[in-house]
VOBA-1610 file (N, C-alpha, C; in pm, whole numbers, padded with zeros to 5 digits, always signed):
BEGIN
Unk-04422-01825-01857Unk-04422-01859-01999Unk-04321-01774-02073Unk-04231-01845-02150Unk-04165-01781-02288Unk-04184-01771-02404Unk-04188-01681-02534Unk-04207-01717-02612Unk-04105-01680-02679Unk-04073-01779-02819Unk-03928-01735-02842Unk-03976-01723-03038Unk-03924-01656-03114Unk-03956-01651-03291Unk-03791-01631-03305Unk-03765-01760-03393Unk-03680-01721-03469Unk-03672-01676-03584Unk-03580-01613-03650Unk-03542-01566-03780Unk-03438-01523-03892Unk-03379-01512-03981Unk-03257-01547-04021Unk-03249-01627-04070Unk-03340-01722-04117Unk-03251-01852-04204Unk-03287-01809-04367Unk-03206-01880-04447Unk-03232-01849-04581Unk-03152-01932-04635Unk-03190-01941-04805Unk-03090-01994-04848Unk-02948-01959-04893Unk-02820-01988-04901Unk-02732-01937-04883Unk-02645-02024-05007Unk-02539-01965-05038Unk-02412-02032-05096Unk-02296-02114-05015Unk-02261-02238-04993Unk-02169-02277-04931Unk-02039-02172-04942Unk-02005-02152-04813Unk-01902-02115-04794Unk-01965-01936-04724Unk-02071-01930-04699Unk-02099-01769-04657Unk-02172-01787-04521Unk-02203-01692-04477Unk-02230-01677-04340Unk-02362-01639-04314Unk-02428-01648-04171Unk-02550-01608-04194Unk-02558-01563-04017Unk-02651-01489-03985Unk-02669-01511-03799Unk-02838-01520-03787Unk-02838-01624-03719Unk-03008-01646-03685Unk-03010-01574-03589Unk-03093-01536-03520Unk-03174-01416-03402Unk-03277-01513-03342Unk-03294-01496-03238Unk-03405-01569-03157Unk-03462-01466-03069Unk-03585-01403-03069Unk-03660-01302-02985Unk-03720-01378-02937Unk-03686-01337-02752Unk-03747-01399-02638Unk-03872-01269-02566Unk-03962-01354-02557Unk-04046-01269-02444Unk-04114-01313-02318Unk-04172-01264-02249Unk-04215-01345-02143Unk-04148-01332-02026Unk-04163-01435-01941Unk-04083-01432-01838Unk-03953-01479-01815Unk-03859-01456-01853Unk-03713-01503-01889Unk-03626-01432-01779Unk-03572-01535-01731Unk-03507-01483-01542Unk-03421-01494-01589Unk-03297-01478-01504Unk-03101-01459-01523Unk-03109-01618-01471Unk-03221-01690-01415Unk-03158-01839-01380Unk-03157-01951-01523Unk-03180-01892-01660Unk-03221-01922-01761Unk-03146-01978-01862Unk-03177-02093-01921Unk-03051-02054-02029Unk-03116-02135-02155Unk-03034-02061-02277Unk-03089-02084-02437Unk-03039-02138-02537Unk-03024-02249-02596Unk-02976-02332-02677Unk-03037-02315-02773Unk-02981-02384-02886Unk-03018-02369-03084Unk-02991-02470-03064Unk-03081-02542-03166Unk-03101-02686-03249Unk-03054-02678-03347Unk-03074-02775-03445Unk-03112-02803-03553Unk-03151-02941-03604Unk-03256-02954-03652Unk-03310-03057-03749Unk-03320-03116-03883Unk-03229-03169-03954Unk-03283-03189-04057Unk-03306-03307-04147Unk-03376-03284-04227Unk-03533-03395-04265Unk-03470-03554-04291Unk-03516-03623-04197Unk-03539-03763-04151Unk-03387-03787-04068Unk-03356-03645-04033Unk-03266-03695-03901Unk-03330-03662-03730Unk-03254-03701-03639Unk-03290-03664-03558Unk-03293-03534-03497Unk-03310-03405-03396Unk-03279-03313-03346Unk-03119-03307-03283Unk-03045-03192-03307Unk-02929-03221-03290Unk-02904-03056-03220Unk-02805-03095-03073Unk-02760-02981-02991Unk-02673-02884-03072Unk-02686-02780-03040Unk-02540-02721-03128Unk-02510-02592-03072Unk-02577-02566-02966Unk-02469-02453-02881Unk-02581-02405-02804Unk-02530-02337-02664Unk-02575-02326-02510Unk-02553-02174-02480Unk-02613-02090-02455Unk-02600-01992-02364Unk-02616-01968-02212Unk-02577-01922-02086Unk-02650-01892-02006Unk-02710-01743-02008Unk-02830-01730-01944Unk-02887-01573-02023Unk-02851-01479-01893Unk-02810-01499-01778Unk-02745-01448-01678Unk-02558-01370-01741Unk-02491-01484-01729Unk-02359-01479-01712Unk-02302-01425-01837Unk-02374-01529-01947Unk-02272-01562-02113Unk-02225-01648-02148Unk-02196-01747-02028Unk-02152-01842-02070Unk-02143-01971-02208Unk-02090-01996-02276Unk-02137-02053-02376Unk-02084-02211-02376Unk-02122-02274-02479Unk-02086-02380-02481Unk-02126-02396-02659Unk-02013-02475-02715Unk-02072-02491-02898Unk-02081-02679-02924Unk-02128-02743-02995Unk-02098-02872-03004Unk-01981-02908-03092Unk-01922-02966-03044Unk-01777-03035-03127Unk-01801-03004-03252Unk-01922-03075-03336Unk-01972-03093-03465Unk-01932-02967-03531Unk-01969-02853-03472Unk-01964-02732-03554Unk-01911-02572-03500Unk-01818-02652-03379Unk-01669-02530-03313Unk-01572-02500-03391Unk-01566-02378-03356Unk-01503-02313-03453Unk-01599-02214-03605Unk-01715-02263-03613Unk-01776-02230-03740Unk-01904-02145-03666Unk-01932-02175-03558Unk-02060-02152-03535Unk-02032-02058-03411Unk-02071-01881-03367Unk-02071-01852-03229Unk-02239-01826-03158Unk-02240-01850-03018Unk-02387-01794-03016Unk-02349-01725-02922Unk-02442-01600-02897Unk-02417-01494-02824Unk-02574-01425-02776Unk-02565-01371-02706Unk-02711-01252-02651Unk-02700-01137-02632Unk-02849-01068-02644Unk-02793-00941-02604Unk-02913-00900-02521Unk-02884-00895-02386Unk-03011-00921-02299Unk-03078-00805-02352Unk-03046-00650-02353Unk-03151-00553-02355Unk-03246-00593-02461Unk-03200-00666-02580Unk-03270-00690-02698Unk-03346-00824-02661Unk-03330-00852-02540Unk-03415-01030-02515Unk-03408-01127-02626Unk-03242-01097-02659Unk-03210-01182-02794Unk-03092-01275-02807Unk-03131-01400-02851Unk-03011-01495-02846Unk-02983-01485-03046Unk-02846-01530-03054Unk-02808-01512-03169Unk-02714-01656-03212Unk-02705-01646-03347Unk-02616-01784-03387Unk-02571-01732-03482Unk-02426-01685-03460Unk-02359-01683-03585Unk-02313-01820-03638Unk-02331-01794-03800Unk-02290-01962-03846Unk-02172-01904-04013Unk-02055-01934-03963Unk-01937-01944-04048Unk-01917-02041-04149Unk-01910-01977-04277Unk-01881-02120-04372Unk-01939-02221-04380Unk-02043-02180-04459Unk-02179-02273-04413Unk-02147-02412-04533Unk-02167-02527-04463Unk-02152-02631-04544Unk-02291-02681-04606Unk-02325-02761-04709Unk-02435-02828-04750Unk-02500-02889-04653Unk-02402-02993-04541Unk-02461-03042-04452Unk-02513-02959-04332Unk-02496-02851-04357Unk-02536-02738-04267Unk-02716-02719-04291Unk-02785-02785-04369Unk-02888-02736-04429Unk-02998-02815-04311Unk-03082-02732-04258Unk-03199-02781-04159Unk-03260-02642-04140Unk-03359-02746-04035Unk-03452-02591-03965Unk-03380-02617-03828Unk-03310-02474-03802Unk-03276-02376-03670Unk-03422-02359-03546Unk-03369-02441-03437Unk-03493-02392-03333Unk-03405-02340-03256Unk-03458-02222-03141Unk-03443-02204-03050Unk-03485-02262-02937Unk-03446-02252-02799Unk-03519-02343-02714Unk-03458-02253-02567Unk-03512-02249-02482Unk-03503-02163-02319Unk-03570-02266-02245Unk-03502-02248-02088Unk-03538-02314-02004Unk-03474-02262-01885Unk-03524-02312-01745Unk-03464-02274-01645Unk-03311-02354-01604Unk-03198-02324-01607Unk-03075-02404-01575Unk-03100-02547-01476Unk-03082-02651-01520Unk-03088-02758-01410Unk-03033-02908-01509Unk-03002-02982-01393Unk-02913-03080-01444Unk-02738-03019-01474Unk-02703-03096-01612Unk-02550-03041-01605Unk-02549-02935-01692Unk-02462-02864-01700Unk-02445-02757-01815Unk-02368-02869-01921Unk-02364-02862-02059Unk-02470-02722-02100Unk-02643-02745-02123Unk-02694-02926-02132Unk-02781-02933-02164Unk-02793-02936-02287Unk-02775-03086-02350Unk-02713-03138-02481Unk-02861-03220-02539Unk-02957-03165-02457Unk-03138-03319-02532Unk-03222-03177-02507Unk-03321-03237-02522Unk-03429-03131-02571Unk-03475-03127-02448Unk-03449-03223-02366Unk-03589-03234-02217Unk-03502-03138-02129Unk-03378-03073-02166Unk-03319-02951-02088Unk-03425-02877-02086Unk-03504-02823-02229Unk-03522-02674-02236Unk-03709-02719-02245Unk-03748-02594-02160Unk-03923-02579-02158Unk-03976-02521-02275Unk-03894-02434-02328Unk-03998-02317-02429Unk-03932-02364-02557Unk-03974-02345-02711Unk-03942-02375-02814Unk-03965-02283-02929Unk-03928-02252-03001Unk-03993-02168-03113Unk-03991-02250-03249Unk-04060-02187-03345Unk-04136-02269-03462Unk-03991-02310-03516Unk-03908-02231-03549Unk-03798-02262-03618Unk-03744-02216-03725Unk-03631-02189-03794Unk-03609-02091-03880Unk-03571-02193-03989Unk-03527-02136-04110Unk-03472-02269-04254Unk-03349-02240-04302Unk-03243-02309-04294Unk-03126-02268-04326Unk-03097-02383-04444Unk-03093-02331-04575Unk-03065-02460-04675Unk-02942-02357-04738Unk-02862-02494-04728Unk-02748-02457-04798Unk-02660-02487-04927Unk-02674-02471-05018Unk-02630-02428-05180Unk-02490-02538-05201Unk-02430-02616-05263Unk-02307-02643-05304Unk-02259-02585-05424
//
């Protein structure tokens, strides 16, 4: 079992920055890896960047490369999302999500990842 809490979201001014944090606990192996969502209201769930929690490897979605980095820091059992120049349409709730690596990298749908956390709120200001 994993459990993951995110935190970091807030409301913000277009055009500023923010980094969500995702604290993992549990059993989280190097065969693992951790993606960020986002949702927002009456859209669907949408991929937006991949870690592996072994290597580093990353992966960002087209939608928001360049603006967005995610990174970890294993001793801290922490995945991170920096988010650059935050647009209006930037505004949802942030999930985290872990799972064991399988299928293709990076793991772009939700049925990649086993564990989930509640989710953080990122609304963004014009």
């Amino acid at each position: 079992q994993v459990q993951l809490v995110e935190s970091g979201g807030e409301l913000v001014q277009a055009g500023g920055s923010l980094r969500l944090s995702c604290a993992a606990s549990g059993l989280l192996t190097n065969s693992y890896r951790m993606g960020w969502f986002r949702q927002a209201p009456g859209k669907e769930r949408e991929f937006v960047a991949a870690i592996t929690w072994n290597v580093g490897s990353t992966y960002v979605a087209n939608s928001v490369r360049g603006r967005f980095t995610i990174s970890r820091d294993k001793a801290k059992m922490t995945v991170y999302l920096q988010i650059d120049s935050l647009k209006p349409e930037d505004t949802a709730l942030y999930f985290c999500a872990a799972g064991p690596v399988r299928g293709v990298w990076p793991g772009r749908t939700s049925n990649d990842y086993d564990y989930w956390g509640q989710g953080t709120q990122v609304t963004v200001s014009s």
